[in-house]
C-alpha positions as CSV (number, residue, x, y, z in Angstrom):
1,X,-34.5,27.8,-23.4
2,X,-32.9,25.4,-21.5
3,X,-32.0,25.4,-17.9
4,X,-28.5,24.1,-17.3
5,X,-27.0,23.4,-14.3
6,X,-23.3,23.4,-13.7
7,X,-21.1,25.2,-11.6
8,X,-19.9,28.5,-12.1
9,X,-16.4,30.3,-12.4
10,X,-16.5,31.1,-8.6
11,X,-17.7,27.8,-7.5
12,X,-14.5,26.2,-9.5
13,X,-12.6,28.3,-8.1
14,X,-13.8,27.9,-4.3
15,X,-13.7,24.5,-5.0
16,X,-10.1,24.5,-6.4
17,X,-8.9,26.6,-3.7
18,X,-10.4,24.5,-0.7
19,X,-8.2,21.4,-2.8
20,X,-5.1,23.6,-2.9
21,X,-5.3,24.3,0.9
22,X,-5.6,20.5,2.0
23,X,-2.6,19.6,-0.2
24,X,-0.6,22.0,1.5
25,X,-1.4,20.9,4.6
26,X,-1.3,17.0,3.6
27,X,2.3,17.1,1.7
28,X,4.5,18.3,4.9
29,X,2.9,15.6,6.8
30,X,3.3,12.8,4.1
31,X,7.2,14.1,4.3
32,X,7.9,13.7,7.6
33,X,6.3,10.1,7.9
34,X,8.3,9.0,5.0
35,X,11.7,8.5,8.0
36,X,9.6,6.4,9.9
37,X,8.1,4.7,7.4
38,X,11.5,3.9,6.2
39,X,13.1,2.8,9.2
40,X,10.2,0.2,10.3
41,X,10.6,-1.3,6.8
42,X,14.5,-1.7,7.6
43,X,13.4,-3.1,10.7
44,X,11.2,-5.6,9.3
45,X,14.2,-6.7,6.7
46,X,15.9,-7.1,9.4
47,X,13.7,-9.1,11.2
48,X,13.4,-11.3,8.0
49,X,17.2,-11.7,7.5
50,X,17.5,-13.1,10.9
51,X,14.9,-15.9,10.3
52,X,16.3,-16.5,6.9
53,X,19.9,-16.6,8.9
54,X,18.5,-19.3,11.1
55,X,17.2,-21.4,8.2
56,X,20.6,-20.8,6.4
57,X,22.3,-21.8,9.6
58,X,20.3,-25.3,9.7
59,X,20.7,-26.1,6.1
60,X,24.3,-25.4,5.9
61,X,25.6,-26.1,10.0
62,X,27.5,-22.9,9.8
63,X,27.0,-19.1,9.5
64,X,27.6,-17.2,6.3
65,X,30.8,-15.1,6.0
66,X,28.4,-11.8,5.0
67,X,24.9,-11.3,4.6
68,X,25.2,-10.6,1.1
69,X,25.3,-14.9,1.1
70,X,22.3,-14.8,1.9
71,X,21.1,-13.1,-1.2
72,X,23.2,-15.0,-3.0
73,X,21.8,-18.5,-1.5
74,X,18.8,-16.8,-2.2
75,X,17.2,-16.8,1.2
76,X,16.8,-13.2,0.6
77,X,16.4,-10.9,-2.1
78,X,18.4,-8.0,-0.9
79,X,20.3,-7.2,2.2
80,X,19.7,-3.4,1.0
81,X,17.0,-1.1,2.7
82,X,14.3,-0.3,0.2
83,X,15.4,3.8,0.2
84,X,18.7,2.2,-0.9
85,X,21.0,4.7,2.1
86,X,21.0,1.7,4.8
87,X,22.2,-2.3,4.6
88,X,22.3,-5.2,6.8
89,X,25.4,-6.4,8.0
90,X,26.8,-8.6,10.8
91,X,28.4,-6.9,13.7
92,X,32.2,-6.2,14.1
93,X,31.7,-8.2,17.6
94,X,31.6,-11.7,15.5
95,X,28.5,-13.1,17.0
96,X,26.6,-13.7,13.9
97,X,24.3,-10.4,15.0
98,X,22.8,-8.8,12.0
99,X,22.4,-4.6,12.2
100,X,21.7,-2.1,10.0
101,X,24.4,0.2,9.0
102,X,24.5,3.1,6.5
103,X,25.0,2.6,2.9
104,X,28.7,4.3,2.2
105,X,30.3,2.2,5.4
């Protein structure tokens, strides 16, 4: 007769269980990060609207009205954050400052 190796029932199911317990601990921790991951891609956007606000500004000698001119113009592709619950925006001060304001206002 052969002799054939494999794992057994209880190995599996050591094996499984040892799996089970690291994605438990993993998934929590992948949640949390997922705000902060979020908010330094907004930033970034951010970062690129204002450069793309500065070429926008030389081509044209004026600032845009909204940002949303800027996707329009085509500088940038959105002026939406990538979880879709933030957008840029200039501020209510009028100084052509761009910031990052919720969605729904």
């Amino acid at each position: 007769m052969k002799n054939q190796k494999g794992f057994t029932l209880i190995e599996m199911l050591i094996v499984l269980a040892i799996i089970t317990t690291l994605l438990i601990l993993l998934i929590p921790n992948l949640a949390s990060k997922n705000q902060e991951v979020q908010s330094k891609g907004c930033n970034a956007l951010k970062k690129l609207t204002e450069n793309q606000l500065q070429a926008y500004v030389m081509d044209y000698g004026t600032y845009p009205n909204k940002v949303s001119t800027l996707v329009e113009k085509q500088y940038i592709q959105s002026d939406t954050c990538s979880n879709g619950k933030k957008r840029l925006a200039f501020d209510q001060a009028g100084n052509n400052e761009i910031i990052i304001v919720d969605n729904d206002g």
